[in-house]
ROVO-303148 format. One record per residue (C-alpha): x, y, z negated; chain. Coordinates in steps of 0.1 Angstrom, whole numbers. Each point is the difference from the previous one (the first is absolute). Layout:
+-------+-------+-------+----+
|     x |     y |     z | ch |
+-------+-------+-------+----+
|     X |     Y |     Z |  A |
...
+-------+-------+-------+----+
***
This chain:
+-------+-------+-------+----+
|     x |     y |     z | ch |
+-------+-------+-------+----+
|   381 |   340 |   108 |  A |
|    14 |   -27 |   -24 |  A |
|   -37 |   -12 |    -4 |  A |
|   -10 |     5 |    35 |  A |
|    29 |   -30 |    11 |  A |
|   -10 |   -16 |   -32 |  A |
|   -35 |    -6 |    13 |  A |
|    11 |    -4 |    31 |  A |
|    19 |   -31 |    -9 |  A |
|   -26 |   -12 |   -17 |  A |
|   -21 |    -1 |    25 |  A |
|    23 |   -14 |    25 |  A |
|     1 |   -30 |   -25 |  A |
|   -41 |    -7 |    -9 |  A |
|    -4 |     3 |    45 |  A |
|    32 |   -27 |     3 |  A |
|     6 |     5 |    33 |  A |
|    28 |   -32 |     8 |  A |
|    35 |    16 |    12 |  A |
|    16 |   -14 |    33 |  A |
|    24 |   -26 |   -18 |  A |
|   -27 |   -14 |   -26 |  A |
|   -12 |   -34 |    15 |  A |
|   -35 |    -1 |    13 |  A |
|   -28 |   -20 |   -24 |  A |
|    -5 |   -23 |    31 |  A |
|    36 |    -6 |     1 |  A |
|     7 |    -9 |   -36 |  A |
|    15 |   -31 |    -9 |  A |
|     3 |   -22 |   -35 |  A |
|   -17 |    25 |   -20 |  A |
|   -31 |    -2 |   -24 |  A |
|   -30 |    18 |    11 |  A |
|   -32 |    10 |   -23 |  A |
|   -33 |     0 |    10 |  A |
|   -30 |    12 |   -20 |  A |
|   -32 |    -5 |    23 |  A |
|   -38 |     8 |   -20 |  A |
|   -16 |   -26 |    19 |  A |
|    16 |   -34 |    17 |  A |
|    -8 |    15 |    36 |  A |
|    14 |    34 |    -3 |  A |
|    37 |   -13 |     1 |  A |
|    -7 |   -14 |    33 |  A |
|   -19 |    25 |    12 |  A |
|    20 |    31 |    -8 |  A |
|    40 |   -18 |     7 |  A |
|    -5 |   -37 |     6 |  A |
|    18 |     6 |    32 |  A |
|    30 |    17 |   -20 |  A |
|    -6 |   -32 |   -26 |  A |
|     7 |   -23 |    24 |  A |
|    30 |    18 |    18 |  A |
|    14 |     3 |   -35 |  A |
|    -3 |   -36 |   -13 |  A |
|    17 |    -9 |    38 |  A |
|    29 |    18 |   -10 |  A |
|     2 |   -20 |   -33 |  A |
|   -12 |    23 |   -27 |  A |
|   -17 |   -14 |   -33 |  A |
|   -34 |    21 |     2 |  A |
|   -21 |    -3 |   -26 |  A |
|   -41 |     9 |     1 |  A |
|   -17 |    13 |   -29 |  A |
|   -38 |     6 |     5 |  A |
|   -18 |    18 |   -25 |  A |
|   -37 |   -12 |     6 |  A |
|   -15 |   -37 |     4 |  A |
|   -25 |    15 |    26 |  A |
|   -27 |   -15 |   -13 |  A |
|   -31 |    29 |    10 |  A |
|     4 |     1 |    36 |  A |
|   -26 |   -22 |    17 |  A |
|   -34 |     6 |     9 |  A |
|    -7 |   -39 |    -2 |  A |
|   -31 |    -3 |   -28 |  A |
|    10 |   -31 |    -9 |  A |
|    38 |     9 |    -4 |  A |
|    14 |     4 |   -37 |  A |
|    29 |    16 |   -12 |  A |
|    19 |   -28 |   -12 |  A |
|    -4 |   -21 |    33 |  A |
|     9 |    36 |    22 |  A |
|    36 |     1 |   -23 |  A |
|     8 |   -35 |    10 |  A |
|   -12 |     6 |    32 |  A |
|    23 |    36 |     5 |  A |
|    26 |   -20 |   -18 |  A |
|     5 |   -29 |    22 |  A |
|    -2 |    21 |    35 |  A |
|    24 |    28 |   -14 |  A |
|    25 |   -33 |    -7 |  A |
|    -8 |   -11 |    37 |  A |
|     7 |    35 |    13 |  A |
|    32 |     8 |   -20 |  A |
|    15 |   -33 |     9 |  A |
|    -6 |     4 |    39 |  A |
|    18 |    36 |    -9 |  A |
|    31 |   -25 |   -15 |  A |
|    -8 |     9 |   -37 |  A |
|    -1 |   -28 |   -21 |  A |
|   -29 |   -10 |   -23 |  A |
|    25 |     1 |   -31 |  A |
|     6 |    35 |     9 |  A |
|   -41 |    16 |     1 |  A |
|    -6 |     6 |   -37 |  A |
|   -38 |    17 |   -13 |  A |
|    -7 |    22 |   -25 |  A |
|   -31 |   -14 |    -7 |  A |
|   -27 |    33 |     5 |  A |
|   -34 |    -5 |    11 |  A |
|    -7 |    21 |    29 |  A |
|   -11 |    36 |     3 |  A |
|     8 |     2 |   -39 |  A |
|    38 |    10 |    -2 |  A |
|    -6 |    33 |    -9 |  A |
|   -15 |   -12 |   -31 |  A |
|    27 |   -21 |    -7 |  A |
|    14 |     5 |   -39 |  A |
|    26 |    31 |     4 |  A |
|    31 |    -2 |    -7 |  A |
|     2 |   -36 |     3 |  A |
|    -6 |     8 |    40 |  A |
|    31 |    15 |     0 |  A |
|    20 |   -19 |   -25 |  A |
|   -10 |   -32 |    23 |  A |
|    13 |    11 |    32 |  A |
|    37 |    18 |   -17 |  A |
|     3 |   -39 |   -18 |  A |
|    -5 |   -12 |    42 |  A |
|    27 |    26 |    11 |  A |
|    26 |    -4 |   -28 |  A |
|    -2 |   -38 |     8 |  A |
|     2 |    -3 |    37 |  A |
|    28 |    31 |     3 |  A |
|   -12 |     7 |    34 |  A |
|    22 |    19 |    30 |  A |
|   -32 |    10 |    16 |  A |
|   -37 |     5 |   -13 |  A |
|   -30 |    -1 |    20 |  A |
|   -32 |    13 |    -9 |  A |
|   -34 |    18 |     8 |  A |
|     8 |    38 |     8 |  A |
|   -19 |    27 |   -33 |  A |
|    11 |    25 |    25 |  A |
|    23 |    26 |     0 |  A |
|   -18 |    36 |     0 |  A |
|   -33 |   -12 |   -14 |  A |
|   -18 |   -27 |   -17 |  A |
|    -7 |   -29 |    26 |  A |
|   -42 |    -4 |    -7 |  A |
|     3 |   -34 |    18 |  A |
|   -21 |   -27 |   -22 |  A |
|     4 |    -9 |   -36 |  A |
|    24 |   -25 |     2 |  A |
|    22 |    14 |    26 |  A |
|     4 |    28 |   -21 |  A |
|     2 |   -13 |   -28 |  A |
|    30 |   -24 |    10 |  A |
|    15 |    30 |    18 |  A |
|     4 |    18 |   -28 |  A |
|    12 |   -24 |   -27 |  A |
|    25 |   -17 |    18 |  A |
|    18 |    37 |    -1 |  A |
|    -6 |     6 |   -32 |  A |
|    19 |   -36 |    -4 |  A |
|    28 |     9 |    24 |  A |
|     7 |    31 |   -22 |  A |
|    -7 |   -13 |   -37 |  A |
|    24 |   -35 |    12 |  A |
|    28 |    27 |     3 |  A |
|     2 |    11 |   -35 |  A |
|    -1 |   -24 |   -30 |  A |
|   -18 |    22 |   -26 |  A |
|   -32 |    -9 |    22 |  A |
|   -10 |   -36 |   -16 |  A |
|    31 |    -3 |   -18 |  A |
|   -14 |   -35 |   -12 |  A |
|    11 |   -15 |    35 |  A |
|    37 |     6 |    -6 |  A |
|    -2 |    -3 |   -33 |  A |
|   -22 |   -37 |    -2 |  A |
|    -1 |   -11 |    35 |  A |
|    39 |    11 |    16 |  A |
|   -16 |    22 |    24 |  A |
|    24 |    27 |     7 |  A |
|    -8 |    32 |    18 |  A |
|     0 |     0 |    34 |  A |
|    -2 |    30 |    29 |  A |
|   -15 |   -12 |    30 |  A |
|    22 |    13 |    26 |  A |
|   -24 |     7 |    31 |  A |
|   -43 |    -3 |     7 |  A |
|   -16 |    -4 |    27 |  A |
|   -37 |    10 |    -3 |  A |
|   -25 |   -23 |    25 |  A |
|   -32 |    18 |     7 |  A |
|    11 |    34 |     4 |  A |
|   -21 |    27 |    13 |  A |
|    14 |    10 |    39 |  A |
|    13 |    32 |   -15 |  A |
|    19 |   -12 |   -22 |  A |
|    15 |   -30 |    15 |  A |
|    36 |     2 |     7 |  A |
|    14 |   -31 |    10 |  A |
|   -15 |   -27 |    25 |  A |
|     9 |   -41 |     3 |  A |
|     2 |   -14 |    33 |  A |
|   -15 |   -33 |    -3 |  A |
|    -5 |    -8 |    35 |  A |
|    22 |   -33 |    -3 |  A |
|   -22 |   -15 |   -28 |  A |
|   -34 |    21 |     8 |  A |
|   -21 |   -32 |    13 |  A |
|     9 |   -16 |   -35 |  A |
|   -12 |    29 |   -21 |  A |
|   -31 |    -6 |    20 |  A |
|    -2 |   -36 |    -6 |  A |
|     8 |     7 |   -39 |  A |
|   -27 |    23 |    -4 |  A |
|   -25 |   -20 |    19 |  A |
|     7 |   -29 |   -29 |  A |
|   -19 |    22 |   -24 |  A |
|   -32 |    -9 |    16 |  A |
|   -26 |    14 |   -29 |  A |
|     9 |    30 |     6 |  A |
|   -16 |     4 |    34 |  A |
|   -29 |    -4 |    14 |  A |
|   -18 |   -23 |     4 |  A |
|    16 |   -19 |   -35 |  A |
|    -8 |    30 |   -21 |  A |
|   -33 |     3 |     9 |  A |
|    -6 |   -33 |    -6 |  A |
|    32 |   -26 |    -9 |  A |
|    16 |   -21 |    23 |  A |
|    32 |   -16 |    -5 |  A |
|    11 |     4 |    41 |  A |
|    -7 |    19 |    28 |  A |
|   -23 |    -5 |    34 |  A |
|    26 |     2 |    29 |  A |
|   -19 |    26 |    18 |  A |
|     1 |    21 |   -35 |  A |
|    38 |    -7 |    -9 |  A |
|     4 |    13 |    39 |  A |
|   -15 |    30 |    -8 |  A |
|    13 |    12 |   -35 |  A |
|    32 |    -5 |    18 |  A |
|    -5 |    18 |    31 |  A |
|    -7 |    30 |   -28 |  A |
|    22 |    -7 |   -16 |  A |
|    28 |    11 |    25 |  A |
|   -23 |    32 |    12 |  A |
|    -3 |    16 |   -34 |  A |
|    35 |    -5 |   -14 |  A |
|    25 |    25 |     0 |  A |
|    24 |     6 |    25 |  A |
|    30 |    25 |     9 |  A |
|    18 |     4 |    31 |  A |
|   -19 |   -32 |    14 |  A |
|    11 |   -19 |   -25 |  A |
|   -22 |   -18 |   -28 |  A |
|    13 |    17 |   -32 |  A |
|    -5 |     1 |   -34 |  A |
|     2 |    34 |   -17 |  A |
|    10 |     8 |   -36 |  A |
|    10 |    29 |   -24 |  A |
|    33 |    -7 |    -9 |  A |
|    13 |    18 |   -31 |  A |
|    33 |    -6 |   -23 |  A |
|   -13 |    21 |   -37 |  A |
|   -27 |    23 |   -11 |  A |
|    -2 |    33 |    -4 |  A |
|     9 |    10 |   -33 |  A |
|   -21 |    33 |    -7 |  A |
+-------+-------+-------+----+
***
C-alpha cells in the first residue's frame, strides 16, 4: 500500500498538473523564464505566442538555442557559414517582435543536424552551467516525451533530452562540482517545465494566445529561409502574394482549443525517480 501512494505521488509530480491557486504561466509576472530551443525557429514556432504574453507581463526570458541551423536550405549555392548568419539575424528579428531582447538570445554554437554527436558530457555540463546561472522560475523546452522516446529529428531530440538531464544534474552539486567549486555556480532546482511540442496525448496544458496570435504570426514569418520559396533558393524577403499565403496557413494549421488559438505543452514539476 505504502509503495502504491508512494508511486502514486510520484507520478502526480513528473504529470504537474497546476493546482487552482498556482498562477497561470500566461499570468506570471517579474519572473525569469528559460528557454532552450534546438534551432532559432522552434522557439517561435512551438510557444512564441506564450513568449510574447510572457515578456508583456514583464518577465526576463532568456533563449538558449542549441544549433546555428546552418544544413537546412536546398539553395546550391548556399554555405553553411552564410545560412548561420542568415538563421542568426531573422531569429534576432523574430524574438524581438516577440519583446525579447537581442542581449537576452544566447547560442551554443552546434552545427546543425550534428548535436547528437556533440562531445558527452560536456552537453550536459553546458546547459546545468546555463541553469545554475540564470536561476530560472519557469523552464521551457522541446517535449522527450513522457511514456516513450519522442523519434522526432536529431536535434529535437537531442535538445529534448539534454536539457533534462541538465534540469536534474543543476539540482545536485556532486554533478560538475567544478561549477561551484571554480565558477560560484550553486545548485539549483528548477521549480516547474513546460514541454513545447508535445505529442496530443500527452499534452496537458493549453496557452490562449488569441490576444497576441497575429504577432506570433508576423514573428515567425521574419524567419523567411525557412520557407519556401527562400529555402529552395535564398531570398532575403517575401513576394506579397507568397507572404499572403504562408500566412493564411499559417492560421489553418495551428492548434486550437475551444475556438481559441492555443499553444499546448506538457507541464511537469520533477521526474520520476525509479
Amino acid at each position: 500500500m505504502k509503495k502504491t501512494i508512494l508511486l502514486a505521488m510520484l507520478f502526480a509530480a513528473a504529470i504537474g498538473v497546476a493546482s487552482a491557486q498556482e498562477p497561470r504561466l500566461e499570468d506570471l509576472h517579474d519572473q525569469t523564464i528559460l528557454v532552450f530551443t534546438p534551432h532559432p525557429d522552434d522557439d517561435v514556432f512551438g510557444a512564441g505566442g506564450t513568449i510574447a504574453l510572457l515578456n508583456r507581463n514583464h518577465n526576463k526570458v532568456y533563449i538558449v538555442i542549441y544549433t546555428n541551423d546552418d544544413k537546412g536550405s536546398y539553395d546550391l549555392e548556399m554555405d553553411s557559414q552564410r545560412l548561420a548568419r542568415i538563421r542568426k539575424a531573422e531569429e534576432e528579428v523574430s524574438e524581438g517582435l516577440l519583446g525579447t531582447p537581442t542581449e537576452n538570445i544566447s547560442w551554443m554554437g552546434y552545427d546543425d543536424g550534428m548535436l547528437e554527436y556533440a562531445p558527452q558530457p560536456k552537453l550536459v555540463e553546458e546547459a546545468t552551467a546555463i541553469i545554475r546561472r540564470v536561476r530560472p522560475d519557469v523552464l521551457l523546452s522541446v517535449d522527450p516525451g513522457e511514456w516513450y522516446e519522442r523519434w522526432h529529428k536529431t536535434d529535437h531530440r537531442m535538445a529534448a533530452f539534454n536539457t533534462v538531464d541538465a534540469v536534474r544534474a543543476a539540482e545536485f552539486w556532486l554533478y560538475f562540482p567544478n561549477q561551484r567549486l571554480e565558477q560560484g555556480l550553486q545548485p539549483y532546482r528548477v521549480p516547474v517545465m513546460y514541454f513545447f511540442y508535445p505529442s496530443p496525448q500527452e499534452a496537458n496544458y493549453w496557452v490562449n494566445i488569441d490576444s497576441v496570435f497575429d504577432l506570433k504570426v508576423e514573428a515567425a514569418t521574419k524567419q523567411v529561409s525557412q520557407f519556401d520559396p527562400a529555402v529552395e533558393k535564398y531570398r532575403p524577403d517575401w513576394e506579397p502574394a507568397a507572404l499572403a499565403g504562408v500566412k493564411e496557413e499559417f492560421k489553418k494549421q495551428h492548434p486550437m482549443k475551444d475556438g481559441h488559438y492555443v499553444e499546448a505543452f506538457r507541464r511537469a514539476t520533477g521526474f520520476i525517480q525509479y
